[in-house]
N, C-alpha and C positions, 0 to 999 in steps of 0.2 A: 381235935381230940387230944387228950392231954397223952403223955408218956406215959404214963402208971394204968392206961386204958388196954388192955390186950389184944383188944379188936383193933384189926386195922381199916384203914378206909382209903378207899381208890375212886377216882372221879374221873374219866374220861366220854371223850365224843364218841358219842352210838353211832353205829353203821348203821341205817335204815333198812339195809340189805341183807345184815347179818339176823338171822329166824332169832337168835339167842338176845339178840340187842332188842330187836321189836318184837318178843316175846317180854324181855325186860319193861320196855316200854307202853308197852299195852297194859301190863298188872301195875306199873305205878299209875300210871293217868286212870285206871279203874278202880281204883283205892281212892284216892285223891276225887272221884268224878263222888264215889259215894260217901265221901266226908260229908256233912252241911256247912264247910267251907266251898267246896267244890258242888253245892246244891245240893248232894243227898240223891241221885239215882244214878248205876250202872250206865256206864258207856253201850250202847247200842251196836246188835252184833255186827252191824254195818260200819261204825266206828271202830271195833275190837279186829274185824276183818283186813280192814282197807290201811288202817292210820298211817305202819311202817311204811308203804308203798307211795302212798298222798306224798307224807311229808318228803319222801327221798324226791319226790316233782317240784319240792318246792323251791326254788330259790332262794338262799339264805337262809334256808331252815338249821335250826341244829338244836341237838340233844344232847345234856350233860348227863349222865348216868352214875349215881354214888352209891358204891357197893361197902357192905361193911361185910368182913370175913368174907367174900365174894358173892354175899347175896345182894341183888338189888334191894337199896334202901332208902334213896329217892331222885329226885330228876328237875331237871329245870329246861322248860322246853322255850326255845327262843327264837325268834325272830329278825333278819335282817332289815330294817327298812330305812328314810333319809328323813335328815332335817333341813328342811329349805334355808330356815335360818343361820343354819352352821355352813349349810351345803357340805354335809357330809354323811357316811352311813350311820347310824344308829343301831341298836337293836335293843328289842323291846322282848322281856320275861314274860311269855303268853300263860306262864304254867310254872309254878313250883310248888313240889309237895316233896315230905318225907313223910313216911310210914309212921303210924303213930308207935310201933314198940321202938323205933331210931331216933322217936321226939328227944331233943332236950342233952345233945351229945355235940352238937355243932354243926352238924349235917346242913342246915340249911346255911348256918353262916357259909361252909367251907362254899356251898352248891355257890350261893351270892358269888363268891370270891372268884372262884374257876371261871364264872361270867364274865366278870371285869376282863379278867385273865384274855379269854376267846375275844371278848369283844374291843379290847387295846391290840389285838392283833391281827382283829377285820378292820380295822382302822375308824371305831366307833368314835363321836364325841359325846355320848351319852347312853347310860342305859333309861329306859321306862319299863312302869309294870303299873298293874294296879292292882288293887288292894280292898277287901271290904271294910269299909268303916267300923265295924264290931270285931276286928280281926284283931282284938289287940298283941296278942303275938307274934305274929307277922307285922304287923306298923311296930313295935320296938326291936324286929330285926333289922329291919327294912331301912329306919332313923340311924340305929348305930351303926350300921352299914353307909350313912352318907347320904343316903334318899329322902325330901321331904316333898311335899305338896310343892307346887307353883305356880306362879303367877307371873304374867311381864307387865304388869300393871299393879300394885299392890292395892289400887283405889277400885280397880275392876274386879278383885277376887279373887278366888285360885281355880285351876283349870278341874272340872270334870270327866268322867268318864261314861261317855252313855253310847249308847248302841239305839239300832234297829233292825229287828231279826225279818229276814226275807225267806 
């Protein structure tokens, strides 16, 4: 955020356990859940209910929280996990959104950066995230932040991202 900006902005780790942190976190992931980045429908009262508590079970779980004036204004929810090939931790950006009235201030770059930050200090060799192909604002954050597609084979392609929901 530049100098001549009035608002200030704070970014720290959410306590899972604190009502005020996963009350913060519940209204970003439910903002974000009804974007049509984030799909386009409401988190489920059982998601709205449970998530602070889940996630404080999870291992390596963590939550960045960017407050602007002291409101929550968006989040990057992350993931510890390993890379065989590094043989080291990783963590992967399961989730980043900012509010669309905080679009376009830096928020998500800063959110990016406090990741780096966390994750040089869990002793990551890499961040991952993924991305929707039509997102093109998020893929030109994402690029000038250092993030591109990849491949360990350039002749085999670059890697995807797919699922299957159980």
């Amino acid at each position: 955020m530049s100098a001549s900006n009035a608002s200030t902005l704070a970014i720290a780790l959410a306590d899972y356990r604190d009502p005020a942190d996963g009350a913060a976190l519940v209204a970003l992931l439910d903002a974000y859940a009804r974007d049509p980045m984030g799909g386009g429908e409401p988190l489920s009262p059982k998601v709205r209910d449970g998530l602070p508590a889940a996630l404080a079970e999870q291992p390596g779980a963590f939550t960045l929280i960017a407050r602007e004036d002291g409101e929550p204004a968006g989040l990057a929810n992350c993931f510890t996990g390993f890379s065989t090939f590094a043989c080291a931790p990783l963590v992967n950006i399961h989730d980043l959104a900012v509010l669309p009235e905080h679009r376009g201030k830096g928020l998500g770059r800063a959110l990016m950066r406090a990741v780096a930050t966390e994750a040089r200090k869990r002793g990551a060799c890499k961040i991952t995230l993924e991305v929707l192909s039509g997102n093109e604002g998020a893929k030109a954050l994402y690029a000038s932040e250092g993030f591109a597609t990849y491949a360990l084979d350039p002749a085999m392609g670059s890697a995807q991202f797919w699922e299957k929901k159980l």
